[in-house]
N, C-alpha and C positions, 0 to 999 in steps of 0.2 A: 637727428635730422637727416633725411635718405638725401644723396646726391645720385643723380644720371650725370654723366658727361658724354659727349656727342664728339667724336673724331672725325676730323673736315669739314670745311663750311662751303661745299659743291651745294648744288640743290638737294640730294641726297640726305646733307649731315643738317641744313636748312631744315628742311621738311619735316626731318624727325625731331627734333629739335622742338619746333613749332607744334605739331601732335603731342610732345611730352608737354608742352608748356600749358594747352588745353585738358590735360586728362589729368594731372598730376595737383596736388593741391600745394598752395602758397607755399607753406613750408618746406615742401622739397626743391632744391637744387637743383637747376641745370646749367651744364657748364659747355659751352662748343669751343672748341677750341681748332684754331688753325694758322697752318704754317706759315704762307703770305699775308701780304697784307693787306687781300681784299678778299671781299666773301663773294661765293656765287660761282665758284670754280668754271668750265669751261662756256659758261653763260656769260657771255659779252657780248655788248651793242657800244659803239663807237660812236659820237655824232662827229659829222668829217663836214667837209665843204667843199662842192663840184661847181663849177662854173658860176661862183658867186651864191647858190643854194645849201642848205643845211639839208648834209643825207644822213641817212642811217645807213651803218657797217655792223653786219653782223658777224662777230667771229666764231661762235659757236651753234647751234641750234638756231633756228630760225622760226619755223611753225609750229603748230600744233595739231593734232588732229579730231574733230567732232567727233560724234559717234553716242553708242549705249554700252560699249565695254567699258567696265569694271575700271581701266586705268584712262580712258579717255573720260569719264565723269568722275572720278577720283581728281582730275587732273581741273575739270573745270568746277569742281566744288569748293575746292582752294581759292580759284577766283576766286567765286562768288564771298568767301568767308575772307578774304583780303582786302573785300570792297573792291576791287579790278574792274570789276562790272563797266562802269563809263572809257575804261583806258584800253577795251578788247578791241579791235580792227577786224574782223571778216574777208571772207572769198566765199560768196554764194556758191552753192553746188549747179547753179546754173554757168557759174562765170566759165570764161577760156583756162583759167589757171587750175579749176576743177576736171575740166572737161579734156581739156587739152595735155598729153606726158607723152615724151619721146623719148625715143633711145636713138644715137645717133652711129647710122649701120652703116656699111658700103658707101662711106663719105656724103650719106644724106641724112637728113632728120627723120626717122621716120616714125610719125602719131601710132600711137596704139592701142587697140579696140580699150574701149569703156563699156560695151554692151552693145546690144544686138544689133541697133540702129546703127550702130558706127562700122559694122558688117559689112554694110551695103555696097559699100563701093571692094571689100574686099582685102583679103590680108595684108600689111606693108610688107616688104622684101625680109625683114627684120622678124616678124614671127611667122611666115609662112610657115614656119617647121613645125607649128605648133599641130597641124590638122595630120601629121603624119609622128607625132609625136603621143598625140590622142591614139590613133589607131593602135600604135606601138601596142600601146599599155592595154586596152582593149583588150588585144589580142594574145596578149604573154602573159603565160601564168609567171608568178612569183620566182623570182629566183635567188633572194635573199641566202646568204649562210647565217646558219640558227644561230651558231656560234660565236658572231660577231655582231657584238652590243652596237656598235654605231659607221659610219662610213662616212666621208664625205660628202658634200651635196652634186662636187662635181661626178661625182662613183654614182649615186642614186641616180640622180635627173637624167645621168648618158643611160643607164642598165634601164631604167624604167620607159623613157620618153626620147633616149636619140640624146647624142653630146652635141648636135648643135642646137638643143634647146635650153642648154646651161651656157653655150658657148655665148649663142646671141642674149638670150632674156634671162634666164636665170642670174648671170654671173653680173649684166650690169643692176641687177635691184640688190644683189648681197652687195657690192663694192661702195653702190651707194648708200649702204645703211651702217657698212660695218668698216668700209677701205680696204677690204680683204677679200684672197681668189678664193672660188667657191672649192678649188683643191684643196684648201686647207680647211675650211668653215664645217662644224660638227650638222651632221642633217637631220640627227637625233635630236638634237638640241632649236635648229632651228626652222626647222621644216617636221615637228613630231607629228602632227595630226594625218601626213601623209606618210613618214618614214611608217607608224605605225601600224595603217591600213595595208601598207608592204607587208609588213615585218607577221600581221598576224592573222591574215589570209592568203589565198592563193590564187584571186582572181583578178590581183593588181590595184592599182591605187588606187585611180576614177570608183570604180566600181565598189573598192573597201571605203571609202570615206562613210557612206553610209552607216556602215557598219559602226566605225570610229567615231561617229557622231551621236551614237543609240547608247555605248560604250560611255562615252562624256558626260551625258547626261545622268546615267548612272551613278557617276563616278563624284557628282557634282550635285547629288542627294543629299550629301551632306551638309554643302552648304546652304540650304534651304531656308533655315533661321537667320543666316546671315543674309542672305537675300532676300528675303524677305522685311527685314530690318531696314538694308540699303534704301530699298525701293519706295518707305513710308518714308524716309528722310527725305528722299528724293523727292519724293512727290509734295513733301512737305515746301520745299526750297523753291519748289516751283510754284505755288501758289505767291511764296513772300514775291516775288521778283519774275513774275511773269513774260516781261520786256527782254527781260535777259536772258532767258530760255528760249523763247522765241526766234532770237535773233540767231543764237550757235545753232539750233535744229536745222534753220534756215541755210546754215553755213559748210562748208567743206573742212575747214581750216579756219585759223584765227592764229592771230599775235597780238602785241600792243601798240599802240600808237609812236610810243617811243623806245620798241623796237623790245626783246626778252630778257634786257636788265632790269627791266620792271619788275618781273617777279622776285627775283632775288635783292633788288633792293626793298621792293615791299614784305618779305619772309624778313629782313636787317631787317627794317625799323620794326617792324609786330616784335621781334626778339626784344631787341632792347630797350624796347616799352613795361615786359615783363620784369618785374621787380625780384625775382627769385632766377632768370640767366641772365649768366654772363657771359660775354663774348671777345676770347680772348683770340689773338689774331698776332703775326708776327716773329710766333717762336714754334719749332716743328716740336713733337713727339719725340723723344729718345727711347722710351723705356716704358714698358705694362709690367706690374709685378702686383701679386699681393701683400697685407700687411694687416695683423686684426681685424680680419672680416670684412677686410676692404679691399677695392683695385685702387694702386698707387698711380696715376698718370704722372711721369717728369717729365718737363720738360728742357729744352737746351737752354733757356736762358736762369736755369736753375728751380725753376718754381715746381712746386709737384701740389698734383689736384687730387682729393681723394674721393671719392666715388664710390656707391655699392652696386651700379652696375654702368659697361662700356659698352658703349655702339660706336660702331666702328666704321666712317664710310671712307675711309682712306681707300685710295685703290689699292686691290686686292696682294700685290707682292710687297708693298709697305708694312703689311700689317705684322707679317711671323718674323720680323728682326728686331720688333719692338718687343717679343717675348723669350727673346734668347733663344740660345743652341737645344737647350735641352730635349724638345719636342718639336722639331722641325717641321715644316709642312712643305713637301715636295711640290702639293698641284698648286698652292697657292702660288709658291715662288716660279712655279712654268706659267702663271697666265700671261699668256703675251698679249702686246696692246699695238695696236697701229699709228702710225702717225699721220696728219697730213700737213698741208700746204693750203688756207683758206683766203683766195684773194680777193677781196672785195673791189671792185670797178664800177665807176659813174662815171656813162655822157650825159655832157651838158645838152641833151634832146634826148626827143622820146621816140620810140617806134625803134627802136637802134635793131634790135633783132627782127629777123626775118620772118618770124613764126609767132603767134600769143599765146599764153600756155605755162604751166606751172617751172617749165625746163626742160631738160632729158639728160640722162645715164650713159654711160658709156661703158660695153661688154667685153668682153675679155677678144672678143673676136675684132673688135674697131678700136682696143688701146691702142694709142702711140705712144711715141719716144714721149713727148710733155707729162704721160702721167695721166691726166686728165680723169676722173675717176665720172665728174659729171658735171653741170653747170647750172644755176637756178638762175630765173628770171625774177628779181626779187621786186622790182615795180612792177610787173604784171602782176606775180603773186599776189601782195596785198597796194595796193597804189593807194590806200587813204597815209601811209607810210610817208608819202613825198608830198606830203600836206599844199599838192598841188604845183608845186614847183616842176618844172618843163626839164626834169632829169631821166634817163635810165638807169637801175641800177641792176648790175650782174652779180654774181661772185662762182667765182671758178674755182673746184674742188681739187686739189692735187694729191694723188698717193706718194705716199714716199717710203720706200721699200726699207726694212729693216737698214741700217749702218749707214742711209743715205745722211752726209751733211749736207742737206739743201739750205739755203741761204735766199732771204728775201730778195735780192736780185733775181737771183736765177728762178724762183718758185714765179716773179712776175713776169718776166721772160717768155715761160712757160705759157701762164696763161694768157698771154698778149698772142704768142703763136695758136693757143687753142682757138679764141677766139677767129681770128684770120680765117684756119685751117675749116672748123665746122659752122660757123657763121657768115665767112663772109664778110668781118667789121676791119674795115682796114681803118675807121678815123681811132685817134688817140684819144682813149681816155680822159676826162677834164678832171679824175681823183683815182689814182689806186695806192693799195694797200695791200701788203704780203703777211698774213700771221701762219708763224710755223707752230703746230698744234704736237706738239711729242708724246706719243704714250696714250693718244688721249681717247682711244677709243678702243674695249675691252675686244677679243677676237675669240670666238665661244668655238675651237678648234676639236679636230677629231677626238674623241676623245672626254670631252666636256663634262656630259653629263655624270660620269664615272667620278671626274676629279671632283665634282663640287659635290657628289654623296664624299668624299676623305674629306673635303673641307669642311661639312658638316659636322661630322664626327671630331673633326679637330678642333674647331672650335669652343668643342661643347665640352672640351678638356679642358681649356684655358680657363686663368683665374678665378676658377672653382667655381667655374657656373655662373658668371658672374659679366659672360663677354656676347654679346649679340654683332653681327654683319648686315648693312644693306648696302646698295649702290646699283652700280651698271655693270659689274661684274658677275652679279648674282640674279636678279632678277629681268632682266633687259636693258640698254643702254640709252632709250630712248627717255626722256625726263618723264612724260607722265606713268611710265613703269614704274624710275625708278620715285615717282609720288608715292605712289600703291600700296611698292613697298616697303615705304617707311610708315607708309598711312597704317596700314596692316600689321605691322609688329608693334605697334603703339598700341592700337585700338584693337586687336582679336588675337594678339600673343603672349605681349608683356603681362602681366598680371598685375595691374596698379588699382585696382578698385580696394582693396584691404590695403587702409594707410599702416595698419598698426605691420604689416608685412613687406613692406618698400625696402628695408636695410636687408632684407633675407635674398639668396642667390636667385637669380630668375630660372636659371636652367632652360633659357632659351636661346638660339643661336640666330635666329631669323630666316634660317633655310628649310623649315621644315615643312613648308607648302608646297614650296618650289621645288625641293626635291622629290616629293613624295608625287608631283604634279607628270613626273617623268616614268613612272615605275609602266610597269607592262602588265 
C-alpha cells in the first residue's frame, strides 16, 4: 500500500495534501502531519467584539487577488471545488478600495495613479520621481556587471530609475509584501522580468521588457499542452457555476464572509472526510531517514509514519536538521524570514479614516520610530465583512527588525501612535489586538535565486529520491502561489497515474519549474 505523508498543516501542506487526496486512489495513504495544534498555519481570523458588535481580526493574510494568472485561478478553482462559492465577499473593481492605494509621504496620504484618467490632476509628491526616473532609463544604456548573477532591488531601481524611486515607491510595495528593505531583497528573484531586460540588452529596462516579453512567450511554448488543458477545465467550470464566475470577473479582490479561516477550515474538514488521510496534529517532526525502501517520519511523541514519498512544507530551515549532519544544506539553513507585529483595531463608528481606499504603504523614506510598514482599511476593503454593524475596522502592520523582543504592549502602543501620527484618529479604539507573527514571512534576499538551484539539488539527494519541497519559501509567499504550487507538483510532477508505481522513488524535488523559470 503506497503512503504520501505531507509535513505541516499551513495552507501549503493543506493544499497538497487535498490535490493528493484527489489524484491518488483509495488505497494509498495520506498522512499530514503537524506540530501544533491547529491547522492552517499563519491563516487566522479571530471573531473579537467592538462596541457591543461581532468583528472580524485578521491575523494573517487578508485578501485575495482576481485575475487570469495561473495562481490567481489556481486559487479560485479551489473555491469553487470546496463549494466556497456562496461564503466569497467581493470589492468591485469599480469600488474605492480598488481604486483607491496610498503611500503615506512627507506626512500625507498620498493616492497613487491607477491609470491614465487618474493623471489628470497630476503626480502626488510621493511618485513625482517617477517622470524623471522614466527618462533615466530612457536615456542610459545598460550598465549592469556581466559577472554578477543578481543585486539588490535597492542597487537596480537607484542604477536604472534614481534611488528616490526605490526610496519613495519601490521600497514601500516590497516592505508591504515581504517586511523587508529593498537593500536586502534579491531583484533577480523578485523583479526578474525587468532585472532581465537590464541584464540582456543594452538599451535599458522600459525599452527591453519588450523584448523579455517575446523571449517568455517562447520560453512558455512548452507549456502549451498544459495550457491548453487548464483552459478547457476552465472553461468547463465556468459553464457549471456561471454566477460565480461572474461575480470575481466583476471583482478586484475577495475573501469570506467569515474572514480567511474559512479556507483552511474547509481544506480540514474535505481532509478528514477522506477515508485514506490522516491528520496527525500536536507532536513536531524530529527525524527523516530511510529504511527498506521507505522514508521513516518520527516523531517526538515517539510515533514514526512510514511513507514512500515526503513533501515537505515545513518552513525552509526546519527541514535539513530533520536529515542529520551528514549532507548539510547551507542555503536552506541561511533562509531568513521576517517577522512582524499585526494589530488588529475596531471603532465603534464608521468613516474613522480620513481617506476610502484599500489603505497605504509606507517607504523607506516616511519610516518612523513605530515601525509601521503599512495600514489596511479592512471595512472599506470588503464591508459585507461587518455584516452591517456601524464598526471600522484597521490593522496596522509592524516590522520588527531581526533580535527585536517586541511585546503586545509595546507593538499596540506603536500602532495607536501610527494611527495619531498619519491619520489623524485621536478617539480610542472600542477593540484592539497585538499578534506578534515571528519568522513568518520568507525574505527571497541577494543572492536567492542561486541558493534555491543548491536547494534543489540537495533535495534531490535526500531519502533517495523519495523527498519533494513546496511553501512560501520556494515558490512565492503569497497563498494562491503557494496553491499553484502544491496544485502543480501533484498534478504535472508527481507521477501518480501508474498505481502499480506509487511505492517507487519519485525523483522529484518540486523546484524544478521554479528554478528552471529563473535561468537566463
Amino acid at each position: 500500500m503506497a503512503g504520501f505523508t505531507v509535513l505541516g498543516g499551513g495552507i501549503s501542506g493543506l493544499s497538497t495534501a487535498w490535490y493528493l487526496a484527489q489524484r491518488l486512489p483509495r488505497t494509498a495513504t495520506i498522512t499530514v502531519i503537524e506540530a501544533s495544534d491547529r491547522l492552517g498555519g499563519w491563516v487566522r481570523t479571530e471573531q473579537r467584539t467592538a462596541g457591543g458588535a461581532a468583528v472580524l481580526a485578521e491575523k494573517g493574510p487578508r485578501t485575495l487577488r482576481t485575475g487570469t494568472s495561473r495562481e490567481a485561478l489556481a486559487m479560485l478553482e479551489l473555491v469553487d471545488d470546496l463549494d466556497l462559492r456562496d461564503s466569497v465577499v467581493t470589492a468591485a473593481r469599480t469600488s474605492a478600495a480598488a481604486r483607491n492605494r496610498f503611500i503615506y509621504y512627507d506626512g500625507e496620504l498620498n493616492r497613487m495613479p491607477t491609470g491614465i484618467a487618474s493623471l489628470i490632476g497630476g503626480l502626488p509628491p510621493a511618485a513625482r520621481c517617477l517622470a524623471s526616473g522614466v527618462w533615466r532609463d530612457l536615456t542610459t544604456r545598460s550598465t549592469h556587471d556581466g559577472s554578477n548573477t543578481d543585486e539588490s532591488i535597492h542597487s537596480f531601481v537607484g542604477r536604472r530609475f534614481g534611488t528616490a524611486v526605490d526610496d519613495n515607491l519601490a521600497s514601500a510595495v516590497m516592505r508591504g509584501i515581504y517586511a523587508a528593505d529593498t537593500r536586502d531583497l534579491s531583484a533577480r528573484a523578485l523583479l526578474f522580468p525587468f532585472w532581465l531586460a537590464d541584464r540582456t540588452g543594452s538599451t535599458g529596462v522600459l525599452r527591453g521588457l519588450a523584448r523579455v516579453a517575446k523571449l517568455s512567450r517562447a520560453r512558455n511554448a512548452v507549456h502549451a499542452q498544459r495550457d491548453l488543458a487548464e483552459r478547457l477545465s476552465h472553461a468547463e467550470r465556468r459553464r457549471r457555476n456561471p454566477e460565480f464566475w461572474d461575480t470575481v470577473d466583476a471583482a478586484s479582490m475577495y475573501s469570506f464572509g467569515d474572514g480567511m479561516q474559512t479556507l483552511a477550515d474547509a481544506l480540514t474538514t474535505a481532509l478528514r472526510a477522506c477515508p485514506n488521510v490522516r491528520v496527525l496534529t500536536g507532536s513536531p517532526v524530529v527525524a527523516l531517514r530511510t529504511k527498506d525502501n521507505c522514508a521513516e517520519v518520527a516523531l517526538a511523541d515517539g510515533q514514526t509514519v512510514r511513507a514512500h514519498h515526503v513533501i515537505s512544507a515545513l518552513p525552509a530551515p526546519r527541514l535539513a536538521p530533520l536529515l542529520g549532519t551528514a549532507d548539510p544544506s547551507e542555503s536552506l539553513a541561511s533562509m531568513s524570514y521576517a517577522s512582524v507585529a499585526v494589530v488588529n483595531m475596531a471603532y465603534a463608528a464608521r468613516n474613522v479614516t480620513p481617506v476610502d481606499g484599500f489603505g497605504y504603504l509606507v517607504p523607506r523614506a516616511s519610516a518612523t520610530q513605530s515601525g509601521a510598514l503599512g495600514v489596511v482599511f479592512d471595512s472599506r476593503a470588503l464591508p459585507p465583512q461587518d455584516r452591517g454593524a456601524a464598526v471600522e475596522r484597521l490593522t496596522v502592520m509592524l516590522g520588527l527588525p531581526s533580535g527585536t523582543n517586541a511585546t503586545v504592549a509595546v507593538a499596540e502602543e506603536a500602532a495607536l501612535q501610527t494611527v495619531r501620527e498619519h491619520l489623524r484618529i485621536s478617539q480610542a479604539p472600542a477593540d484592539m489586538d497585538a499578534t506578534i507573527a515571528t519568522h513568518c514571512i520568507p525574505t527571497y534576499t541577494v543572492g536567492y535565486v542561486d541558493r534555491l538551484a543548491d536547494i534543489h539539488a540537495w533535495v534531490s539527494r535526500q531519502l533517495n529520491g523519495r523527498l519533494s519541497v513546496v511553501g512560501a519559501a520556494y515558490g512565492g509567499p503569497a497563498v494562491p502561489q503557494c496553491v499553484l504550487h502544491a496544485r502543480d507538483l501533484v498534478h504535472r510532477h508527481l507521477r501518480l497515474d501508474d498505481n502499480t508505481a506509487l511505492e517507487a522513488p519519485q525523483n522529484v524535488t518540486g523546484l524544478e519549474e521554479i528554478v528552471r523559470g529563473f535561468d537566463l
